[in-house]
Each structure stands twice: as structure tokens, then as C-alpha cells.
N, C-alpha and C positions, 0 to 999 in steps of 0.2 A: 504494500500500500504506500502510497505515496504521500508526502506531506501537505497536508491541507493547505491553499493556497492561501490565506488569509492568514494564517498559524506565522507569528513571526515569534523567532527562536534565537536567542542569545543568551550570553552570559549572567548572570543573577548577580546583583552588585548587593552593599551589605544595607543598602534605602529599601531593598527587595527583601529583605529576612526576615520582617515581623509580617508580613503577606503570605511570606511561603508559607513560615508557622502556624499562620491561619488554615488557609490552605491546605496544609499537611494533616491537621486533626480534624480536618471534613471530608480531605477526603480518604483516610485512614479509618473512621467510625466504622463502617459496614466491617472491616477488618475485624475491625476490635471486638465486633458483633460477635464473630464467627471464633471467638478465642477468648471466650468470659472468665475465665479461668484464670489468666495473667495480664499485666498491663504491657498492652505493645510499648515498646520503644518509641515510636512516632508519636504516640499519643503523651508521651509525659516528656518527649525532649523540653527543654527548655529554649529559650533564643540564646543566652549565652552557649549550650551547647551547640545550637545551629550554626553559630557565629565562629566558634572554635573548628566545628567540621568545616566551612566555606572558606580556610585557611590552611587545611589541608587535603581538600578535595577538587574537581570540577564541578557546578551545580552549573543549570541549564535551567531557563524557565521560557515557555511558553506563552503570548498572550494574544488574545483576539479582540481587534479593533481598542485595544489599550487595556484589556482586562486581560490579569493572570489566569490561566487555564490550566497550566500543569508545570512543572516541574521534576527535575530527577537531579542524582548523587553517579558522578565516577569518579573513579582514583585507581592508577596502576599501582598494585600492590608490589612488596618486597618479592612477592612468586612469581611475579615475572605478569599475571593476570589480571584482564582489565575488569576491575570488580563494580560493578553497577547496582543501584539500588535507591532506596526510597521512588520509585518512580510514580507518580500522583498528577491524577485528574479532577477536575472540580467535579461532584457528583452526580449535577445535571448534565457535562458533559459525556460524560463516559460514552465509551462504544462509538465515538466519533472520529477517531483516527489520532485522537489528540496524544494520547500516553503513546502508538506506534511513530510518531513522527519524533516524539522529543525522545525515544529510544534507538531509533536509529541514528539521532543527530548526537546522543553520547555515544551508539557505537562507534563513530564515524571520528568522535575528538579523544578518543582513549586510543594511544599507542601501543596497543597492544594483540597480538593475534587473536588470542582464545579472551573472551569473556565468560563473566562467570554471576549470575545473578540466581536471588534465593527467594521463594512466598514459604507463604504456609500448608502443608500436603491439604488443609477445608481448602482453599485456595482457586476454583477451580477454574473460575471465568480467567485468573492471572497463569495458570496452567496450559491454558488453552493459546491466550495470547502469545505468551514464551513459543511454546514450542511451534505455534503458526508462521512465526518470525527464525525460526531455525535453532532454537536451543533445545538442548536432549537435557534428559533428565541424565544427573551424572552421581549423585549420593545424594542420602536421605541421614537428618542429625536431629537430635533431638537437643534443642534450647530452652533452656529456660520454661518449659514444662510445653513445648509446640514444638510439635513434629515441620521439621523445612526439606524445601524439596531443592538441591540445590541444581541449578541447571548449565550448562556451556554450550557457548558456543566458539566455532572457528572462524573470522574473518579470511577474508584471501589474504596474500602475501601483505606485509608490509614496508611499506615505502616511505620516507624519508627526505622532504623537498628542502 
């Protein structure tokens, strides 16, 4: 799928991080829903944590016609793997291409071959998307009392301009 033409896709500056915040625990709820049990991470970060991550991560956000619509998290880790996550769409949005676009636009800015992104095994609509996008299911770990399914993928060669 290709990026919605409207969807304009840039960097997340730190004027952007009590929106993302926002943002993040709305569109993380249905999550939280489906995992009563534990408190997600997204839902009790804090902004100084977001603020601490956005200094050592890539963050990407989404907006349409000047509203924030989604957002996502990568960082090439110490494995050599481009590890991708929190990736988040406004609720009303979903299912509109918006979470595919800004996911491909972090695969595309992680220098790294193999990607490596994780949901929850309830997870399912996030299952679906993954692996529609080319990520296989690679180990299953159990955190903080939730079963993750973790998934990879391989880009083509990488190049170097």
C-alpha cells in the first residue's frame, strides 16, 4: 500500500511530544483493553520518558491537513537490528493506511537490513498488518505477564549515499 497522498510524514520535534503523549494513550487504550491484567508501557510513559526516548531514538509522526494522525519509534540497536515500535494511529483513523505509511517510512530511515518489531500474541488486527507488510513471526517471550509475538523482517541490500 502506498502512502496516502495527503499523509505528510516527518520528523517529531520535542513542540511535538506532549501530542504524541496524547496521542499514544488513545491510541494505545483498545490495547490496554485486550491486557487488563498489566499496565502497558504506553499507557503510563511519562513525557519526560518520551523526551528521554526522542534523544535516543528516531520518532516519525504523521499529520493530515495539520493534525497529528500517527506516529512511530526506531533505533538500530547494539544487534546490529532495526528495532521498530510504538507504532500508533488516532482511533478514528485506523484501517486507513495511516500506521502502513508511517511504517514503511521508518523502514525506509533505519539503516539496517532485518527489522525487528513486537504486539501482543491478543494482538490480532496488529498480526495481520505485520505480517501483510512482510514480517514473519520469529519468537514468542513472555513480558511482564503478556505473551509478544516478536516478528522480522528483511529489507533488500543496503546502500549507503
Amino acid at each position: 500500500m502506498s502512502r496516502p497522498r495527503a499523509l505528510q510524514i516527518e520528523p517529531v520535534t520535542p513542540e511535538d511530544l506532549p501530542d504524541i503523549l496524547a496521542l499514544q494513550r488513545r491510541a494505545y487504550a483498545s490495547e490496554a483493553a485486550r491486557y487488563p491484567e498489566v499496565p502497558l508501557p504506553p499507557m503510563t510513559e511519562s513525557l519526560d520518558d518520551l523526551a528521554a526516548d526522542a534523544q535516543r531514538r528516531t520518532l516519525l509522526k504523521g499529520r493530515l491537513n495539520g493534525r497529528l494522525m500517527a506516529a512511530v519509534r526506531g533505533h538500530v540497536g547494539s544487534d546490529g537490528l532495526g528495532h521498530i515500535g510504538r507504532l500508533m494511529v488516532a482511533p478514528e483513523f485506523q484501517g486507513q493506511g495511516f500506521g502502513t505509511a508511517l511504517l514503511e517510512a521508518m523502514e525506509a530511515a533505519l539503516r539496517a537490513q532485518t527489522l525487528e518489531l513486537f504486539t501482543g500474541a491478543r494482538s490480532s488486527a496488529n498480526l495481520r498488518l505485520y505480517e501483510r507488510l512482510g514480517y514473519r513471526r520469529h519468537r514468542m517471550e513472555a513480558r511482564g505477564g503478556v505473551e509478544l509475538v516478536f516478528l522480522r523482517k528483511m529489507k533488500g541490500p543496503v546502500t549507503y549515499e
